[in-house]
N, CA, C and O atoms as a DFTB+ gen file, in Angstrom:
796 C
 N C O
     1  1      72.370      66.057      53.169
     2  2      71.573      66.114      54.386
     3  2      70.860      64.778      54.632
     4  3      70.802      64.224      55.730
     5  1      70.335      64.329      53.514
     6  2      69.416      63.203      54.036
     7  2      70.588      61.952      54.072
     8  3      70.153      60.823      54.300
     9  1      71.794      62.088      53.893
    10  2      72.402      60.669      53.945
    11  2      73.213      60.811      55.406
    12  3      73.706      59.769      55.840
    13  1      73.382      62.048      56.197
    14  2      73.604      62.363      57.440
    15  2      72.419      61.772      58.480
    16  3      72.618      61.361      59.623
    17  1      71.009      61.849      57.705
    18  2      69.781      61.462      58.833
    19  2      70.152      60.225      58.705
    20  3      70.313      59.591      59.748
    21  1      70.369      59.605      57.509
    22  2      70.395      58.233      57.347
    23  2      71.478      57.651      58.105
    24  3      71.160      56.647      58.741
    25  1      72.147      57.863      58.156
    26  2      73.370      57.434      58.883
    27  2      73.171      57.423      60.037
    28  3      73.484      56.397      60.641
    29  1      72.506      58.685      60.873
    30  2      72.043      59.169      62.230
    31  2      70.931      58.345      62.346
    32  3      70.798      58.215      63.563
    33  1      70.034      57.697      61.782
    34  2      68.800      56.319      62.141
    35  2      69.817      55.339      62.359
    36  3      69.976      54.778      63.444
    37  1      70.657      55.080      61.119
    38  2      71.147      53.702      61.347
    39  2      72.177      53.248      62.813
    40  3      72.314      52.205      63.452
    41  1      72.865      54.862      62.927
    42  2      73.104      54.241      64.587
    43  2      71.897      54.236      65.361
    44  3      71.567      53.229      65.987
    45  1      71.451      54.921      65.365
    46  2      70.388      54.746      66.573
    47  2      69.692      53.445      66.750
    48  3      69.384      52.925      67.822
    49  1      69.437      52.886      65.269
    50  2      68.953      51.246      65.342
    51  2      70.032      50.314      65.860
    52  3      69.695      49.266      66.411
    53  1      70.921      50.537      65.760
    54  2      72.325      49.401      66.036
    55  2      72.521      50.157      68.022
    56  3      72.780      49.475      69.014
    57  1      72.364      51.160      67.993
    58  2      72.620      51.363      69.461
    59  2      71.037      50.682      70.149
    60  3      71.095      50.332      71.328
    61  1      70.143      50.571      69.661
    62  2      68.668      49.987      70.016
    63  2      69.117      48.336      70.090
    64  3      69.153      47.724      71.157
    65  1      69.334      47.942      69.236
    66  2      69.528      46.382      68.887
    67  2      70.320      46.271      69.908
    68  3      69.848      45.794      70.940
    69  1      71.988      46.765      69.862
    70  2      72.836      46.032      71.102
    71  2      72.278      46.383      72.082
    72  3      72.297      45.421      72.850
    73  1      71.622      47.467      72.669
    74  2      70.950      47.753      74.038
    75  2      69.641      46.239      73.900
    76  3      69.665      45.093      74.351
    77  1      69.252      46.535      73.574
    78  2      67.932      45.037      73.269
    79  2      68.620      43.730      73.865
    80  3      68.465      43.162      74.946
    81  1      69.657      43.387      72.475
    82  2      70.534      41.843      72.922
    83  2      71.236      42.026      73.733
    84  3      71.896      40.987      73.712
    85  1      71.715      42.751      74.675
    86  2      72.403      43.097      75.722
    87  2      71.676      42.529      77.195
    88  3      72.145      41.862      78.117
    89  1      70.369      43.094      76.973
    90  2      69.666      43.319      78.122
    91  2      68.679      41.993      78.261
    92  3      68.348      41.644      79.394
    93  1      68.317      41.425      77.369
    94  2      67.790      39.856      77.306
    95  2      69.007      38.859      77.738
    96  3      68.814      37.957      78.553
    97  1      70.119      39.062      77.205
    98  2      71.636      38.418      77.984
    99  2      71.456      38.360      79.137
   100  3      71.329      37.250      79.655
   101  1      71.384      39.592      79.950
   102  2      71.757      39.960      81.206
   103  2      70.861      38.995      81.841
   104  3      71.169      38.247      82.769
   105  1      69.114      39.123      80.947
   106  2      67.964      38.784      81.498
   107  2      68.383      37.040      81.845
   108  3      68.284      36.419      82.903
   109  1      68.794      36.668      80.708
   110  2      68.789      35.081      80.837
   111  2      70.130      34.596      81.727
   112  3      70.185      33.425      82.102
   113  1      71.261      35.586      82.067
   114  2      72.610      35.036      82.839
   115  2      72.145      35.262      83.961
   116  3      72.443      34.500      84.881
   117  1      71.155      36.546      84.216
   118  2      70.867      36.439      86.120
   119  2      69.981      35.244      86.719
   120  3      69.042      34.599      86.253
   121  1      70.680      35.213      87.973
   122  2      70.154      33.547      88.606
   123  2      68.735      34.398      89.274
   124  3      68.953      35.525      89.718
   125  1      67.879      34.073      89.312
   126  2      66.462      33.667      89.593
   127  2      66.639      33.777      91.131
   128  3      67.559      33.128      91.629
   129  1      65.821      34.560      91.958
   130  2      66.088      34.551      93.372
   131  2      64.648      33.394      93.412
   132  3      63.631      33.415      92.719
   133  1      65.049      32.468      94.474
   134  2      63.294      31.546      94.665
   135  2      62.876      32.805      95.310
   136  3      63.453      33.890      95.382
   137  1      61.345      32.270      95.915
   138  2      60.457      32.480      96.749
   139  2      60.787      32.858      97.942
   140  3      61.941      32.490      98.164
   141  1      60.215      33.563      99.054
   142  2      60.550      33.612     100.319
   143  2      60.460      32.375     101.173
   144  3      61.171      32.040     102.120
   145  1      59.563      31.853     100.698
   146  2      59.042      30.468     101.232
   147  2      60.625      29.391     101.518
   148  3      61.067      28.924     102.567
   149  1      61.103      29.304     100.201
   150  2      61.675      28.884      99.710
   151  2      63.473      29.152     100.815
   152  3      64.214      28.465     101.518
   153  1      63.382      30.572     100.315
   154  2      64.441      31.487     101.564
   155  2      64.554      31.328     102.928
   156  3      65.542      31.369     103.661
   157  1      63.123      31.097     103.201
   158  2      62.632      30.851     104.948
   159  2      63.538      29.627     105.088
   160  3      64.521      29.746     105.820
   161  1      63.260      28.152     104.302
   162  2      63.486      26.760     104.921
   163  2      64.614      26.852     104.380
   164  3      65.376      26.062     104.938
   165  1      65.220      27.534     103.405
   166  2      66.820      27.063     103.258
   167  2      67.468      27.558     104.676
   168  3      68.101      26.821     105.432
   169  1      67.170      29.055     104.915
   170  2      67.580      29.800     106.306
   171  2      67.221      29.039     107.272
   172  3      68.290      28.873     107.860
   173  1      66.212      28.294     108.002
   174  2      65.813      27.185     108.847
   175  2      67.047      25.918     108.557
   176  3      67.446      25.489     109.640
   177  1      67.756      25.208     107.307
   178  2      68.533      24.644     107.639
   179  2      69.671      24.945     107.651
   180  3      70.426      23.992     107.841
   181  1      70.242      26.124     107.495
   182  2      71.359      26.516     107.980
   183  2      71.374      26.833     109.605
   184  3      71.936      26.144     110.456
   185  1      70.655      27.984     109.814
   186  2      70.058      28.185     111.278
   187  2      70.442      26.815     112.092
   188  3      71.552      26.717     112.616
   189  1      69.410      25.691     112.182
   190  2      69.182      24.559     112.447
   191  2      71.060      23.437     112.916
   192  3      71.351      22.807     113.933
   193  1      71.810      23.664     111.704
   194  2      72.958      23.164     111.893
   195  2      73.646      23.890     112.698
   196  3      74.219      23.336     113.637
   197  1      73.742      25.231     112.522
   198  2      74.918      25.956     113.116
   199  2      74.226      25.750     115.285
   200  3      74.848      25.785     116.347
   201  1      73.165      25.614     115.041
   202  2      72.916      25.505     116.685
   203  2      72.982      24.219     117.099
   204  3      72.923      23.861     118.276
   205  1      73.126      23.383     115.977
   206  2      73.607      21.885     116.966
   207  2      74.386      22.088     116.961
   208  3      74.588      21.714     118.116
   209  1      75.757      22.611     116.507
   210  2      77.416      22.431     116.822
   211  2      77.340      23.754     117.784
   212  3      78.475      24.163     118.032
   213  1      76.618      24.293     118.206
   214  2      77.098      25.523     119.251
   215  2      78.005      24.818     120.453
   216  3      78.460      25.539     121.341
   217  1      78.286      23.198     120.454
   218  2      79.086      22.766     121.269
   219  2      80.562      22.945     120.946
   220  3      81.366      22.972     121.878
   221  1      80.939      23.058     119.789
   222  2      82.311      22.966     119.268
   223  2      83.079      24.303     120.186
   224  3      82.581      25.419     120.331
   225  1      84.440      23.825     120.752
   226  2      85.257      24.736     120.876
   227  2      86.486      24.240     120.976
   228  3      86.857      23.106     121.281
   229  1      87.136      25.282     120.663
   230  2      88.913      25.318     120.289
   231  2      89.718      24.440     121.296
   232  3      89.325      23.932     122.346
   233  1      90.687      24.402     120.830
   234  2      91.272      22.865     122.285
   235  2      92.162      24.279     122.900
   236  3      91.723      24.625     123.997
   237  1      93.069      24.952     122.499
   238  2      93.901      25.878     123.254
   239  2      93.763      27.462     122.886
   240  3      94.402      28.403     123.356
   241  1      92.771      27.466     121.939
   242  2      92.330      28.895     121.467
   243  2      93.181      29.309     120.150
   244  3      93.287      30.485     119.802
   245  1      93.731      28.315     119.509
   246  2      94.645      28.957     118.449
   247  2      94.243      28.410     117.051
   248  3      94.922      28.341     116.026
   249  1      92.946      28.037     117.288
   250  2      91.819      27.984     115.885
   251  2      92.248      26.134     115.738
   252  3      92.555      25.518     114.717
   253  1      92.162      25.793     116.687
   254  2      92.901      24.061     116.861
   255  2      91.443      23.473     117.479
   256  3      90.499      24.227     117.712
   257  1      91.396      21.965     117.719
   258  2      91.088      21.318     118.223
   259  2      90.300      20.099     116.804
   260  3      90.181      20.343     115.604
   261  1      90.008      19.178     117.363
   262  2      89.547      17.997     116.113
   263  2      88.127      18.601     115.465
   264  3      88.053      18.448     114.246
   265  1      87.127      19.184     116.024
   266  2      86.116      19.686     114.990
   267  2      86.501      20.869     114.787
   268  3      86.194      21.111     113.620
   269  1      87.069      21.888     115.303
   270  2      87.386      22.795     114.676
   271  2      88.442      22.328     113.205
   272  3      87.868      22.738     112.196
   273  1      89.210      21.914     113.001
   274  2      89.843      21.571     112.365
   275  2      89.380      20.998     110.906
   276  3      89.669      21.271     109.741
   277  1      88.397      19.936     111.646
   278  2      87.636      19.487     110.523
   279  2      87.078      19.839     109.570
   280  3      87.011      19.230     108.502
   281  1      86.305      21.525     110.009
   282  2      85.394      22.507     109.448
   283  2      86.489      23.025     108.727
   284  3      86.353      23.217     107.519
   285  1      87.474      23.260     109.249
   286  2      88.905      24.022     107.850
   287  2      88.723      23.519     106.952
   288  3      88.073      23.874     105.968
   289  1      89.765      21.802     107.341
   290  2      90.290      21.437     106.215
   291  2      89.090      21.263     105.389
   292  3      89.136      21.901     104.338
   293  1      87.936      20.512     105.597
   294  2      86.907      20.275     104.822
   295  2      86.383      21.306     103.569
   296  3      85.868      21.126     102.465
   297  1      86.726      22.261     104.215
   298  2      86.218      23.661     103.723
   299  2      87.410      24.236     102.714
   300  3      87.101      25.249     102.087
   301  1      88.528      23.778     102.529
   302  2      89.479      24.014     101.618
   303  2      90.605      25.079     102.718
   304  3      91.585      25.575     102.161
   305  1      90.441      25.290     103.844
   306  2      91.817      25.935     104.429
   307  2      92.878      25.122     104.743
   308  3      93.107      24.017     104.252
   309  1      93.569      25.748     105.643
   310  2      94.760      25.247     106.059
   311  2      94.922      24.946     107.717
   312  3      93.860      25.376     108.165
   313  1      95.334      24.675     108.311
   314  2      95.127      24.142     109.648
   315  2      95.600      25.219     110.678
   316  3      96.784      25.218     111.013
   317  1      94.854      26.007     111.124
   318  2      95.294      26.927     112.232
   319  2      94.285      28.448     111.793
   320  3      94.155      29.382     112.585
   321  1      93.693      28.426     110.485
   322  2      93.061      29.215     109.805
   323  2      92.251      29.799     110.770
   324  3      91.776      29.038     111.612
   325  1      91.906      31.363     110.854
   326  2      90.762      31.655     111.298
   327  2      89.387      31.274     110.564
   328  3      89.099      31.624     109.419
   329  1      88.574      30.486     111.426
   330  2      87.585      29.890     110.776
   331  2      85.919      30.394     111.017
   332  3      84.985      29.596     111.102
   333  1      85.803      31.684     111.091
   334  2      84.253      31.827     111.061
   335  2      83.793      31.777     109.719
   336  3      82.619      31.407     109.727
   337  1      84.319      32.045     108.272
   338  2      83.852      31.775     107.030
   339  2      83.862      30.492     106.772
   340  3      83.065      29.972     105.991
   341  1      84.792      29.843     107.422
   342  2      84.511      28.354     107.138
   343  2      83.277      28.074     107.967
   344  3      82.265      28.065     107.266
   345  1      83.061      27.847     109.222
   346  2      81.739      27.594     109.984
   347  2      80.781      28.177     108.960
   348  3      79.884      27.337     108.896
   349  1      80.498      29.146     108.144
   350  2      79.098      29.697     107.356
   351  2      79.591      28.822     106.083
   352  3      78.639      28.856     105.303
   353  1      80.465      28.179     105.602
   354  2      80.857      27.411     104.508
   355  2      80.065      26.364     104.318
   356  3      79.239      26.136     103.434
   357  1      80.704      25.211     106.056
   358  2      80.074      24.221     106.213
   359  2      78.534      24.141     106.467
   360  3      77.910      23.111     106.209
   361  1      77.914      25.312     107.004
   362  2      76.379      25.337     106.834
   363  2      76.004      25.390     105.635
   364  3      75.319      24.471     105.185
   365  1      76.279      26.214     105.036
   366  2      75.616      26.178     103.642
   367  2      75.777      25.044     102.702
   368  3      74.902      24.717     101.901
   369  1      76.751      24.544     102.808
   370  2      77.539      23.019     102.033
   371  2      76.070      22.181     102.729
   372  3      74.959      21.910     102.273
   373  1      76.598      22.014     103.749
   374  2      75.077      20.664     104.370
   375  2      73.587      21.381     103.710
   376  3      72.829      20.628     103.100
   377  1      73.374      22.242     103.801
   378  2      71.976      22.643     103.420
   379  2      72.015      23.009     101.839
   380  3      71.084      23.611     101.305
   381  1      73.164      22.598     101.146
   382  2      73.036      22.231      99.593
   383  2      72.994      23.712      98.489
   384  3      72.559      23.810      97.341
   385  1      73.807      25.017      99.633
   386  2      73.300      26.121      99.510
   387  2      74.700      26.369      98.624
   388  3      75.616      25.546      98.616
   389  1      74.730      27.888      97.727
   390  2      76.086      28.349      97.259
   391  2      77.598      28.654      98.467
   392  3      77.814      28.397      99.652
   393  1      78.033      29.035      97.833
   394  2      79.463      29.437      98.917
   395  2      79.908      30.682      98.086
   396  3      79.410      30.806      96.968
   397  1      80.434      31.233      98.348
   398  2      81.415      32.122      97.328
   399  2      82.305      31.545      97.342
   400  3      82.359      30.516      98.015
   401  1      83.432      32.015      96.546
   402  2      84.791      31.608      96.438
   403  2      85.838      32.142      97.473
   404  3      85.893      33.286      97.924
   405  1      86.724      30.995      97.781
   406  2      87.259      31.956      99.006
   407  2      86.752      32.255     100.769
   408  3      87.053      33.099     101.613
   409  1      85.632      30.784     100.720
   410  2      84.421      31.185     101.222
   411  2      85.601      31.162     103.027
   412  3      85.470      31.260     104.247
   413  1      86.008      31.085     102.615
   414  2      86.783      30.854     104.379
   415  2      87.246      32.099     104.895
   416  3      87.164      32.220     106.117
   417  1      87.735      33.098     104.215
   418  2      87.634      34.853     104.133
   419  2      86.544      35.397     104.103
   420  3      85.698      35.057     103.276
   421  1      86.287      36.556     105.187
   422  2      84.995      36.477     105.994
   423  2      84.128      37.605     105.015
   424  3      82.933      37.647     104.725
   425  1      85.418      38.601     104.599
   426  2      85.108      39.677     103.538
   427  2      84.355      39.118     102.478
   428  3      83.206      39.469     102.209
   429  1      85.229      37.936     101.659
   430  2      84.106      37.141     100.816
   431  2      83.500      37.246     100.167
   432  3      83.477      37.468      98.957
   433  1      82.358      36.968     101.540
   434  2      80.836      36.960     101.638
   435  2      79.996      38.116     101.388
   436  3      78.782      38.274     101.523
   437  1      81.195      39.113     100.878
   438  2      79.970      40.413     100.894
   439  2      80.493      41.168     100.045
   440  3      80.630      42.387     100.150
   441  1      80.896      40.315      98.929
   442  2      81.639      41.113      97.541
   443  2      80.902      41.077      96.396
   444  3      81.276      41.682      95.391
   445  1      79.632      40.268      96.440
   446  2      78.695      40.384      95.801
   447  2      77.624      41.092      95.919
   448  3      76.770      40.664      96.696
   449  1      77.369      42.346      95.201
   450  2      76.005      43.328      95.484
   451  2      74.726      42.905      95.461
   452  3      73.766      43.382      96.067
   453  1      74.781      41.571      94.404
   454  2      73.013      40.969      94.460
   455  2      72.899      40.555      95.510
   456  3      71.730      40.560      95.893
   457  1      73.660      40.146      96.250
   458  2      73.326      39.277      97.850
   459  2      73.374      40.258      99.024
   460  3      72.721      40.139     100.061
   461  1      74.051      41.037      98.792
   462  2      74.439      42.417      99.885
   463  2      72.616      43.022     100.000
   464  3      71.668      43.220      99.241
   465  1      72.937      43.124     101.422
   466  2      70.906      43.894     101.886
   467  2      71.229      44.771     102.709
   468  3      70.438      45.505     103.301
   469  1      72.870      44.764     102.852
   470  2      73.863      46.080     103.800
   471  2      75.395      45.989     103.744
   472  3      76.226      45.086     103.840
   473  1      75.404      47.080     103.583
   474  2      76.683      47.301     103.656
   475  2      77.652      48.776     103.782
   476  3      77.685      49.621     102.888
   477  1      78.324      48.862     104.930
   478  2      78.550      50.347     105.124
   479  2      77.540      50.959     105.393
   480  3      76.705      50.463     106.150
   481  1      77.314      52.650     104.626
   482  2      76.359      53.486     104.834
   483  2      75.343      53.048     103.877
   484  3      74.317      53.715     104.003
   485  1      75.256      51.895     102.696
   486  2      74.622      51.409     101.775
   487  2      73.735      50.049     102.002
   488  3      74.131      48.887     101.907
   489  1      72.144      50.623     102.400
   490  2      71.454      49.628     102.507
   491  2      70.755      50.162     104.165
   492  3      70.924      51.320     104.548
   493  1      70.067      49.240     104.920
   494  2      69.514      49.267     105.861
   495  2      69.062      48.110     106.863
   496  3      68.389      47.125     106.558
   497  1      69.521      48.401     108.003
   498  2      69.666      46.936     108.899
   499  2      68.194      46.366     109.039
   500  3      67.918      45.219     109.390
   501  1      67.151      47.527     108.650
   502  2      65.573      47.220     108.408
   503  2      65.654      45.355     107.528
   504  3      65.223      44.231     107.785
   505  1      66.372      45.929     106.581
   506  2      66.336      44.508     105.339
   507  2      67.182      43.240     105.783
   508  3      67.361      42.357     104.945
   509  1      67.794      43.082     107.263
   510  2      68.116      42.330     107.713
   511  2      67.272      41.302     107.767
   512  3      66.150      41.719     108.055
   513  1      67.309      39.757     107.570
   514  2      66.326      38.699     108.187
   515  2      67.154      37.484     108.277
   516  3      68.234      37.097     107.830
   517  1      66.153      37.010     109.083
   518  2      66.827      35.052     110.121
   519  2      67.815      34.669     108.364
   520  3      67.528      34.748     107.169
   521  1      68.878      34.307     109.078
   522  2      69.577      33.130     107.834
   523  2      70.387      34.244     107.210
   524  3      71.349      33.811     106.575
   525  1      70.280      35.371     107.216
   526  2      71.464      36.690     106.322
   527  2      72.696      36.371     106.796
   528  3      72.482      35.887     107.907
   529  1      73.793      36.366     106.599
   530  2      75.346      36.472     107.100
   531  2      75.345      37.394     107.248
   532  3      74.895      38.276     106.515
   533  1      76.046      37.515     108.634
   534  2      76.450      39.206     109.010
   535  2      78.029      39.582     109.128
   536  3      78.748      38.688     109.577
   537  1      78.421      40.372     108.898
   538  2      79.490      40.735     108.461
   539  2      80.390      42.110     109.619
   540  3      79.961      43.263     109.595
   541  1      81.369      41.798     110.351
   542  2      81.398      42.890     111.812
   543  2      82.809      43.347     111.125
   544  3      83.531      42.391     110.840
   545  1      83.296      44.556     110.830
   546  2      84.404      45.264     110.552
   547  2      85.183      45.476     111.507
   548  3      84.750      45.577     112.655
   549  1      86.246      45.564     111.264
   550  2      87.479      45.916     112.013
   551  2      88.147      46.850     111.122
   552  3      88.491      46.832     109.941
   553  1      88.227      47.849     112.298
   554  2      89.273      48.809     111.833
   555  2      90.699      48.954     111.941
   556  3      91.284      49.888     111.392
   557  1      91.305      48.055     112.640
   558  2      92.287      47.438     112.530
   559  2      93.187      46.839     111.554
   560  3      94.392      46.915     111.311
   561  1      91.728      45.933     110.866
   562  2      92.540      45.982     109.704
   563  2      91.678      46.051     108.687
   564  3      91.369      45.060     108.026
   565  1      91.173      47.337     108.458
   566  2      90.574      48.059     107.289
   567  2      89.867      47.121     106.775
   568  3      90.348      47.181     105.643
   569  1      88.830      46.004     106.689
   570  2      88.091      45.451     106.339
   571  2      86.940      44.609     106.944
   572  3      86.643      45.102     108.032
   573  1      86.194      43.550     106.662
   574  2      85.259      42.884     107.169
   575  2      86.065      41.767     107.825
   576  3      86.645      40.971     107.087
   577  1      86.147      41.646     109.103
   578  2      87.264      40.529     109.629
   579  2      86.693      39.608     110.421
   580  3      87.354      39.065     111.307
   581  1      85.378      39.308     110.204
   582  2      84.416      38.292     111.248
   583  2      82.970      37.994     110.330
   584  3      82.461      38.855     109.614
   585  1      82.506      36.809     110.479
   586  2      81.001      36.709     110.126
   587  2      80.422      35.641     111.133
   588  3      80.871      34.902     112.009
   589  1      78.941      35.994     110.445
   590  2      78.351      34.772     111.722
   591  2      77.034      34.912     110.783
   592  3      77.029      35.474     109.688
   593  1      76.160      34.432     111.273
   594  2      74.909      34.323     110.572
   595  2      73.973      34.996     111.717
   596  3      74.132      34.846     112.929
   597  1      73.005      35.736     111.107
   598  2      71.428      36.340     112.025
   599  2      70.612      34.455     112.269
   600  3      70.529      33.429     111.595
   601  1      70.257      34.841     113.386
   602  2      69.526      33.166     113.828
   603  2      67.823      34.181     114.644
   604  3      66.691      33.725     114.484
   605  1      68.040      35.221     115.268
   606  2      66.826      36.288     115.658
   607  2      67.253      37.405     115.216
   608  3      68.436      37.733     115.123
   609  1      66.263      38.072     114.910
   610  2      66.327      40.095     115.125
   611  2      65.710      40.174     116.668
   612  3      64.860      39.486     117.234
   613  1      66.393      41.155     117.044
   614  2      65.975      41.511     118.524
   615  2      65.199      42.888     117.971
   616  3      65.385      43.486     116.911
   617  1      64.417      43.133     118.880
   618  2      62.658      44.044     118.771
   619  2      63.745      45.799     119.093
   620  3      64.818      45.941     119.680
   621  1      63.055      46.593     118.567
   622  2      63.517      48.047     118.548
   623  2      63.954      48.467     120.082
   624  3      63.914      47.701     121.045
   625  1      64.329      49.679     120.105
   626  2      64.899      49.641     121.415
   627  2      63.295      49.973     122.585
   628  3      62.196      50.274     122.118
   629  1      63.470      49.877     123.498
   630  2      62.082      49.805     124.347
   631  2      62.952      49.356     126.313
   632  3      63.831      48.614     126.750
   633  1      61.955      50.395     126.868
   634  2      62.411      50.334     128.335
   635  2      62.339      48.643     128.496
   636  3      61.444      47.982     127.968
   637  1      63.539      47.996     129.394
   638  2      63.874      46.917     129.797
   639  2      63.397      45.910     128.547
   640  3      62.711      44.892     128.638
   641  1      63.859      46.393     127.596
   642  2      64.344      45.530     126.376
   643  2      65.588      45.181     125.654
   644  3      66.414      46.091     125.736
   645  1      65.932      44.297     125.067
   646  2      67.509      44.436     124.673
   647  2      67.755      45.419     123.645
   648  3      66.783      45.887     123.052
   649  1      68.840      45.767     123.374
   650  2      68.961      46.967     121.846
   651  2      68.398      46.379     120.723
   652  3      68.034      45.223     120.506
   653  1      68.393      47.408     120.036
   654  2      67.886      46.323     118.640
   655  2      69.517      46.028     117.994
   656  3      70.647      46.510     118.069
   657  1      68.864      45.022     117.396
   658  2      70.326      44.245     116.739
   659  2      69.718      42.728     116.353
   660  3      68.591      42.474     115.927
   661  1      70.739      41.869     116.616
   662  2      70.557      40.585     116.063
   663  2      71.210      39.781     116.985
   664  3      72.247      40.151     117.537
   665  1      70.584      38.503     117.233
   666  2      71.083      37.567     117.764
   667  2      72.089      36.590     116.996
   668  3      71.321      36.045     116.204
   669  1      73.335      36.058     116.768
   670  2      74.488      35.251     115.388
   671  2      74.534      34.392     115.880
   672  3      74.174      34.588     117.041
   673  1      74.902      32.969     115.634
   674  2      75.665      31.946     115.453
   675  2      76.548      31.567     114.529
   676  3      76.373      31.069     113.417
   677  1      78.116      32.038     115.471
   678  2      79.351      31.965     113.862
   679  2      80.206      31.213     115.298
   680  3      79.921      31.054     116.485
   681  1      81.150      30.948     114.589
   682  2      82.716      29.977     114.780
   683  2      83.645      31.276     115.074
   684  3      83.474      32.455     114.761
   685  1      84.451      30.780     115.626
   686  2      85.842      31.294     116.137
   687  2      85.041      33.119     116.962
   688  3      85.284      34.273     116.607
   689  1      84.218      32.675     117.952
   690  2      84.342      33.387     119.047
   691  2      84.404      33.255     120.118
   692  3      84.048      32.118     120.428
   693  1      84.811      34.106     121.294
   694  2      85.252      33.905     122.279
   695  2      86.644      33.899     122.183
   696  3      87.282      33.877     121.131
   697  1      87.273      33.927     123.771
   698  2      89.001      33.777     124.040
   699  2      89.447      32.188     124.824
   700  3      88.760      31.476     125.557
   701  1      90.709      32.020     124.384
   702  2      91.236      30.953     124.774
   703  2      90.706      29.464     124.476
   704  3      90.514      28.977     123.361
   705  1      90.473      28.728     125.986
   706  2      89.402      27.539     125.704
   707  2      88.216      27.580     125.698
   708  3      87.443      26.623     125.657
   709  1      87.833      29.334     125.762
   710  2      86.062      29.147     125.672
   711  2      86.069      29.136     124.235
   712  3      85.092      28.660     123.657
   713  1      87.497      29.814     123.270
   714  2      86.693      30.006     121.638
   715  2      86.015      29.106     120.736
   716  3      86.673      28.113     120.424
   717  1      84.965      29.202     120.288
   718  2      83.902      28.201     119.434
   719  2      83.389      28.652     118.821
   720  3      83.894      29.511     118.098
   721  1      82.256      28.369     118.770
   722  2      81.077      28.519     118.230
   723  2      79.986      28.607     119.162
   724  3      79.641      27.659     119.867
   725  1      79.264      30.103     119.175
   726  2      79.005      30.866     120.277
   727  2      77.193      31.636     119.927
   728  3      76.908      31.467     118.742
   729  1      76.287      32.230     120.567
   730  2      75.820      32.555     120.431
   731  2      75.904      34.091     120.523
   732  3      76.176      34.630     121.596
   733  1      75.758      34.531     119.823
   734  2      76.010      35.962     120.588
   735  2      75.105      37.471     119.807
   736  3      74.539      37.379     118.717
   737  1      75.138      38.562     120.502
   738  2      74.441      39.900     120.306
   739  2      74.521      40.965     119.791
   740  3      73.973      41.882     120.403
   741  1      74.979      41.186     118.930
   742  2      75.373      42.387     117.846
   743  2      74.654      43.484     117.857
   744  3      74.088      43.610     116.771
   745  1      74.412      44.361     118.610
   746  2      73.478      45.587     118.140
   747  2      73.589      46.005     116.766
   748  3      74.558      45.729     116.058
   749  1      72.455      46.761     116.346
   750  2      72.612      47.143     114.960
   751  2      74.033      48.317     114.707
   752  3      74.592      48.763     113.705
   753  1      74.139      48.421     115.581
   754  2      75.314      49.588     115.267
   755  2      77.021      49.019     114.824
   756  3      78.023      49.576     114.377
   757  1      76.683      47.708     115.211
   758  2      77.944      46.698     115.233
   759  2      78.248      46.461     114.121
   760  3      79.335      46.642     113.573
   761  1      76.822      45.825     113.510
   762  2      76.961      45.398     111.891
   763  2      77.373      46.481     111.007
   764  3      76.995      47.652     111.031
   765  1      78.133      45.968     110.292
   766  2      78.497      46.646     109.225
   767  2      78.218      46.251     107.741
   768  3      78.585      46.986     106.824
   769  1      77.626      45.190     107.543
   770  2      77.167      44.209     106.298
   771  2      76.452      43.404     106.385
   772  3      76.551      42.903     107.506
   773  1      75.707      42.936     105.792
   774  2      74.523      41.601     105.432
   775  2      74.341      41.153     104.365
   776  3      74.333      41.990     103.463
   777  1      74.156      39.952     104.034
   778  2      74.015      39.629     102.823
   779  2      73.185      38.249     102.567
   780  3      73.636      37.261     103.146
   781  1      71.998      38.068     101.747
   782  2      71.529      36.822     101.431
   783  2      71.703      35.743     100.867
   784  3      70.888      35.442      99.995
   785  1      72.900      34.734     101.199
   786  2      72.640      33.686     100.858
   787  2      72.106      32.517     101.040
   788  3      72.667      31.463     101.340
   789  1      70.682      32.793     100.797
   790  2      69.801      31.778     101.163
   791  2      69.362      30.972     100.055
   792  3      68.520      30.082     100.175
   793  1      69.996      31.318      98.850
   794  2      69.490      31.088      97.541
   795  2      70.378      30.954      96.524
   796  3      69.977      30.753      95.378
């Protein structure tokens, strides 16, 4: 009997210990979110870039023209690429920020749960803020097939007010020779994902 208890402590200490060194691991491999402060002005220079190029647009609408192009190849695509992950690439690159891998695939951006603040029925467009990537689904083709970045939240719904939602600045919207880089209005019902990389 007593070499059964004994045995029955000694796992319990070895299941204590690896739970212990396990969880100080975890402690020291997770990256450190900064400050909000910190979140605000990185989001201010992304914000900031993507609205000086709100001039860029496509030469014939087929993801072409010399700055569109530029933002590809620069960004590691290929020339004709749909490019709204690249446009959130090249912001974050200038403002010295992460990318994911792949960052030119719009899905991507929202395959990481520490950065995710929505997604699907998981999370709440409440935790949306300025500088989040937003993420618009298509059911077409069963996944996240567009991003753009939040630049405003628009105010709750209210007589002769806009819906609530968000105001974006992303790449490759619009048709033909208007497609660019666009401002545009997402109600909350649109979004389907968010995620913080401000940090």
């Amino acid at each position: 009997m007593r070499m059964i208890l004994a045995d029955h402590h000694r796992f319990i200490w070895r299941v204590l210990g690896f739970w212990l060194f396990y969880s100080l691991v975890a402690v020291w491999a997770a990256q450190a979110q900064p400050s909000r402060v910190v979140q605000a002005q990185n989001a201010t220079c992304t914000t900031k870039w993507l609205t000086a190029n709100l001039w860029i647009r496509e030469a014939t609408g087929r993801n072409d023209g010399p700055a569109v192009t530029r933002i590809i190849l620069e960004n590691g695509g290929v020339r004709g690429n749909e490019w709204c992950g690249f446009t959130q690439a090249e912001a974050q690159k200038r403002c010295g920020l992460p990318r994911p891998k792949g960052a030119g695939g719009s899905y991507n951006w929202f395959l990481d749960s520490k950065r995710n603040v929505l997604k699907g029925k998981v999370g709440s467009f409440d935790s949306v803020q300025v500088g989040h990537k937003i993420g618009i689904y298509s059911a077409s083709r069963g996944r996240i097939a567009h991003i753009t970045a939040c630049v405003e939240l628009a105010r709750a719904v209210r007589k002769g007010r806009p819906a609530r939602g968000a105001w974006c600045i992303g790449g490759n919207e619009g048709r033909g020779t208007n497609a660019g880089m666009h401002r545009t209005f997402y109600a909350a019902t649109d979004i389907y994902a968010a995620a913080n990389w401000n940090y």
